[in-house]
N, C-alpha and C positions, 0 to 999 in steps of 0.2 A: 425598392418595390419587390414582394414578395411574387415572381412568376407562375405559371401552369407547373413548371418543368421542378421547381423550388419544391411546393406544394406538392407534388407526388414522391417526390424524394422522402418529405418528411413522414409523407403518410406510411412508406415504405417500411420505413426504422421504425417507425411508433408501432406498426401489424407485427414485424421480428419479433421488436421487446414483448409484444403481447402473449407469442408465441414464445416464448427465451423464458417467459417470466410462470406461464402456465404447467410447463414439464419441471418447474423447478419447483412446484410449491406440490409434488408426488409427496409421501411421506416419505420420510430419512429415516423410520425406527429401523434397526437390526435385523437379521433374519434370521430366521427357526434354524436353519442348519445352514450347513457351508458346504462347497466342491472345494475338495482339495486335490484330489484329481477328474477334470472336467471342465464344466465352462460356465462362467457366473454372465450374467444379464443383468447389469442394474439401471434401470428408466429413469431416475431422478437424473445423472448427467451420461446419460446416451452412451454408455461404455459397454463392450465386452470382454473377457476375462478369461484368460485361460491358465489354468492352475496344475501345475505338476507337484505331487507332495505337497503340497498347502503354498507353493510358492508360484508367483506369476512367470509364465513363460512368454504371453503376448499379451498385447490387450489392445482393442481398435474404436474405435469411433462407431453407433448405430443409428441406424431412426428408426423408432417403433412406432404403434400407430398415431397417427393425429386425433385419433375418437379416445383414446383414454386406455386405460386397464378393465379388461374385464374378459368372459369366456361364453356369454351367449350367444348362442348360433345368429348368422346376422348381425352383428354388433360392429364390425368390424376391428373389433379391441384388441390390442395383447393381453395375451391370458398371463396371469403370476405363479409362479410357485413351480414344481419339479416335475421336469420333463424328460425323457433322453431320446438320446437321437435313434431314430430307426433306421434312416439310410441315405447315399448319397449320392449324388445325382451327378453327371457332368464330366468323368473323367476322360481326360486328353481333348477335350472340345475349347474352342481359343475364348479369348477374352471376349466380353461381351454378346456371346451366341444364345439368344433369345430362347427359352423354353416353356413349352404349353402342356399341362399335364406332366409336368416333370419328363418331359420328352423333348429333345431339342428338334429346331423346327429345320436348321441349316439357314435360316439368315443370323446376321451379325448386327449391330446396332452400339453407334457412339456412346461418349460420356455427353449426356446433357443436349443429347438430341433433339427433345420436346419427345419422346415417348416414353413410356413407362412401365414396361414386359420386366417377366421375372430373368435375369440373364448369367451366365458364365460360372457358377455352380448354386445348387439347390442342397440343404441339409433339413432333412425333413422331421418333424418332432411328434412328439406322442405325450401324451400329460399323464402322469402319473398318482395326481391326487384324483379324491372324487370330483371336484367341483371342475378341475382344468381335462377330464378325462375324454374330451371332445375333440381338445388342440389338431389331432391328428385326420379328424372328419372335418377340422376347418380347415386344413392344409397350413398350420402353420410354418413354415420354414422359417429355418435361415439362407438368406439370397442375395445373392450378386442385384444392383440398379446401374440404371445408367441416369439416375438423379442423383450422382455424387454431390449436386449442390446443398440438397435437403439432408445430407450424413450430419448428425451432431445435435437434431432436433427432431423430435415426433413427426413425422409423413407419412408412414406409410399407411395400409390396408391393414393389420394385422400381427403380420411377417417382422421379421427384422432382417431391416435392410443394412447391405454394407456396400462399399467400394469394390468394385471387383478384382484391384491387386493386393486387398484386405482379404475379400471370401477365397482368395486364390490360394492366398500364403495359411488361411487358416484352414482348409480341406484337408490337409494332410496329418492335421492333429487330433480329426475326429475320427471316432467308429461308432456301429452299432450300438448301441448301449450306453455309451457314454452319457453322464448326467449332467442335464442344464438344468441352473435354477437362473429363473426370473423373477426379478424382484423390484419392489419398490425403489429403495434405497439408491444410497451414492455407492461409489464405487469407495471413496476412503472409509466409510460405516462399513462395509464388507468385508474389507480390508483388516478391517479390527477384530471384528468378528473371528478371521483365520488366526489372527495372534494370539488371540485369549481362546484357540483352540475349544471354539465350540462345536457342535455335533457334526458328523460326516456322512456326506450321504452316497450310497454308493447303489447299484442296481444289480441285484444278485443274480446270477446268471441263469437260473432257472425263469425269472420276470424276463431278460434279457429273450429267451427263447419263444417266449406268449409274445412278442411286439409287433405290431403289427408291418408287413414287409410290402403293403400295396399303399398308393397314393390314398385310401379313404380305407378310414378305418371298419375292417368286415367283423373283426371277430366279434362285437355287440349283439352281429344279427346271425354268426352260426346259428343251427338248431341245436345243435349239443350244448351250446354255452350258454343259450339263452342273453334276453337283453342285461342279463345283470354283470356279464362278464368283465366289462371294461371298468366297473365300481370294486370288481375281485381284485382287479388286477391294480387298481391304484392303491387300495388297502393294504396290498404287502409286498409295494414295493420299496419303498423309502426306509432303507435300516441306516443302524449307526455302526460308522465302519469299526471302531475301536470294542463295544459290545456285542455286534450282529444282531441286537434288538431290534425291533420296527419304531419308528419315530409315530408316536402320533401327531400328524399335522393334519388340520384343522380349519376347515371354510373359516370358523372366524378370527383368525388370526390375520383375513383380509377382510375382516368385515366393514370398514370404510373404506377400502380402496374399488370394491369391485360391486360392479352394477347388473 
């Protein structure tokens, strides 16, 4: 006889697979460019990537959002395509130290506590194309959870969530500037992509200087910059490192992925 206690179990595994089976069926095509130095994001299997000279130096386990890909205000999605980090949040503050507004609060909080605060460091991002050039007014990060349970599958709000003796060992390999691409893809399609040595993207240091250095992104609404600023600023920034050409990348290069 099949029991109450039977019957919840099953239902339990059958919700996983439903979830297991939904982030796996993201598209696996290729991507426009590569980090060969910097940090790749690929959502089809929940991975992060960090690339010295085209070769992998770390890579860890992520949960992105549970809403899907995308970069509308309120959506709660993860936005695709090329980002770099603006700044970092969190130094000398212990494992699991709870932060609000990218400001630590001074409480601490477990692995798997039942709550769910952004914790133990903050790597905060900026979008560099036109369509993703919000990332930074959504408060995209990258962030320490204390729902290490959900690492490995889509949970989160937005953000990409890690393990915080993952965000801990990875803190020290980012800076300013540094270029994230987030993508569709698996991480062995990415993979290939760096062997067959396709285009690199890098963040010239003059774009590096324009990035925004507060929690919400202001420079749209300077007066001098007017609102078109942050559309200048994802238009030139994406070069290829071997030419120093600008890449033209392109809304619809995600045009079925993003809503």
């Amino acid at each position: 006889m099949i029991n109450r206690h039977t019957t919840l179990i099953c239902l339990t595994v059958s919700l996983l697979a439903c979830v297991s089976c939904r982030h796996n069926k993201m598209p696996d095509t290729p991507p426009r460019a590569v980090v060969r130095d910097g940090v790749a994001i690929t959502l089809r299997d929940q991975k992060l990537t960090v690339f010295r000279d085209g070769k992998v130096v770390k890579d860890y386990e992520i949960s992105s959002s549970k809403f899907g890909m995308g970069s509308s205000v309120g959506s709660h999605r993860t936005p695709l395509g090329i980002h770099a980090v603006t700044k970092k949040v969190g130094e000398g503050q212990p494992s699991g130290m709870v932060f609000k507004g990218c400001r630590p609060t001074g409480e601490v909080v477990g692995t798997d506590s039942g709550r769910d605060p952004i914790v133990t460091r903050v790597i905060q991002l900026a979008g560099l194309e036109p369509f993703n050039s919000n990332s930074h007014k959504r408060r995209i990060y990258i962030h320490g959870t204390p729902e290490e349970r959900f690492i490995g599958r889509p949970a989160s709000y937005g953000c990409i969530r890690m393990r915080s003796k993952d965000v801990l060992e990875l803190y020290p390999y980012v800076y300013r500037g540094m270029p994230v691409a987030i993508e569709s893809c698996s991480q062995s399609t990415y993979m290939k992509a760096e062997r067959e040595h396709a285009r690199s993207i890098v963040v010239p240091p003059s774009v590096v200087a324009k990035l925004p250095t507060e929690t919400t992104l202001r420079i749209a609404h300077h007066p001098a910059a007017g609102h078109g600023a942050s559309r200048r600023l994802a238009r030139t920034t994406v070069r290829d490192a071997a030419t120093g050409r600008s890449l033209a990348l392109r809304r619809s290069n995600y045009a079925n992925s993003i809503q």
